[in-house]
C-alpha positions as CSV (number, residue, x, y, z in Angstrom):
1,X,14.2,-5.4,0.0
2,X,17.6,-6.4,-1.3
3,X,18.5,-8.9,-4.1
4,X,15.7,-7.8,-6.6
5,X,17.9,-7.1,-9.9
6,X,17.0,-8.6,-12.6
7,X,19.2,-8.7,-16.1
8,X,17.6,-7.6,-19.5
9,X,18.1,-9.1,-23.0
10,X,21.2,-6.7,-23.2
11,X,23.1,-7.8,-19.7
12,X,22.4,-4.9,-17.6
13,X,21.1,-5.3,-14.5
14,X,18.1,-3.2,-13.2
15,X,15.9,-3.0,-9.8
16,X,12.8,-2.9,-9.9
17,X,9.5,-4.2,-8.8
18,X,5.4,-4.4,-9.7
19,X,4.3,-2.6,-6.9
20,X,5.1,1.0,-6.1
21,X,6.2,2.1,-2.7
22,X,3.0,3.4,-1.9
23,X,1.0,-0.2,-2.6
24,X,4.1,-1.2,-0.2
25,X,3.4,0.9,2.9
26,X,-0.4,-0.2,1.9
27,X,0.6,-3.2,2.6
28,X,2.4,-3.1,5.5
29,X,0.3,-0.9,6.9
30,X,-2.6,-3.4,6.2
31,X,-0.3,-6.4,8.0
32,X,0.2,-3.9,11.1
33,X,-2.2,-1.5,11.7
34,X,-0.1,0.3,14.9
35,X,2.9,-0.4,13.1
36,X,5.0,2.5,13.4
37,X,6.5,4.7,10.5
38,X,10.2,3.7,11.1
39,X,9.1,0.3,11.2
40,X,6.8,0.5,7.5
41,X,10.0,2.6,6.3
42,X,12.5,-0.6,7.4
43,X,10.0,-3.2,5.7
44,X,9.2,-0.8,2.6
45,X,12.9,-0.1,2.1
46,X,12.5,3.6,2.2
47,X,13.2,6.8,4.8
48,X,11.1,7.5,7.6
49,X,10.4,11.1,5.9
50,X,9.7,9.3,2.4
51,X,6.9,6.5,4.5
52,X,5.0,9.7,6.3
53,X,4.3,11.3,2.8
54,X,3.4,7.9,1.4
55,X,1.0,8.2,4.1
56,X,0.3,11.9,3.4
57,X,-0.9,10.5,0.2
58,X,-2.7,7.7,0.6
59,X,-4.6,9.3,3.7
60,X,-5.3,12.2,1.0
61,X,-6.5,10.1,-1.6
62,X,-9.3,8.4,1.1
63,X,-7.2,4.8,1.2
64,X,-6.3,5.3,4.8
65,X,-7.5,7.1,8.0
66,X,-5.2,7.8,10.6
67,X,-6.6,8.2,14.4
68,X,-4.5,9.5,17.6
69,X,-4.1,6.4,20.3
70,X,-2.4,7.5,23.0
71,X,1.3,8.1,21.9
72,X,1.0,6.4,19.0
73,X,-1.0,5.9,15.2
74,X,-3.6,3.5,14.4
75,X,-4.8,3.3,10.7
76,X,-8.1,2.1,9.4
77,X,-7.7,1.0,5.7
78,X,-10.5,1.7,3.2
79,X,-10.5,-1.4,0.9
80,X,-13.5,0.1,-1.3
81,X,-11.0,2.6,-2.4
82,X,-10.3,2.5,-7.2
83,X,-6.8,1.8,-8.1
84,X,-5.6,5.7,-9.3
85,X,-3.9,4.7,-12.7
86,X,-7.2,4.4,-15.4
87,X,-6.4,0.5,-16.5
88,X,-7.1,-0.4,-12.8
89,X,-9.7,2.4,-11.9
90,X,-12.6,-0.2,-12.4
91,X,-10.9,-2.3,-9.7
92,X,-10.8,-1.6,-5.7
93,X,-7.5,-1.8,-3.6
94,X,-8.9,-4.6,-1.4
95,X,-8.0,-7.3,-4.1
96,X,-5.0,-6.2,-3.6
97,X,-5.2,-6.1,0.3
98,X,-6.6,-9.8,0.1
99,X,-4.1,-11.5,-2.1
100,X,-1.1,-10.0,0.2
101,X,-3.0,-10.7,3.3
102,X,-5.9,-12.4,5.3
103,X,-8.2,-9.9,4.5
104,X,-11.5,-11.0,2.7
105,X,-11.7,-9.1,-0.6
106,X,-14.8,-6.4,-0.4
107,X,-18.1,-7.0,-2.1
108,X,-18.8,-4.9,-5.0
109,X,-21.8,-3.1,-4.3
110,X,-24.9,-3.8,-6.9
111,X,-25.4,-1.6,-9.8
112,X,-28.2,0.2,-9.4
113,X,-31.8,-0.7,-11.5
């Protein structure tokens, strides 16, 4: 993830981007469920230890589930799952999932009568 620096009204140059790790391993994650952690961690940009508590975290908070296959992990991503921060919370991480990849974004569910 190199060459992301933009420069500001005042010439300095900054890195950054509009999605957090986290929505990163989400993503790669989503791309590759059997991926392994090094691998997420060398698309992500971050350390193997910093990718398994993204994890951590995003299993915790119900966006992932991770199941045992043989040597290895295979996660199942829960696209129903609210955006955490409260301008987004009406909105489900699937949008997301489906813009980055070729997942169809989730039906709402009907309000109830």
């Amino acid at each position: 993830m190199a060459g992301m620096a933009t420069t500001g009204e005042n010439g300095s140059t900054r890195n950054w981007t509009f999605l957090t790790n986290h929505g990163h391993v989400l993503l790669a994650i989503a791309r590759n469920p059997t991926a392994r952690l090094r691998d997420v961690a060398d698309e992500v940009g971050v350390t193997e230890r910093a990718a398994q508590a993204i994890v951590a975290d995003l299993e915790a908070g119900g966006y992932l589930n991770r199941t045992r296959v043989g040597r290895r992990n295979e996660y199942t991503l829960n696209p129903a799952g609210r955006f955490r921060h409260p301008a987004e919370a009406d909105r489900q991480v699937g949008a997301l999932l489906a813009l980055f990849t070729d997942e169809q974004e989730p039906v709402e569910p009907a309000e109830g009568p």
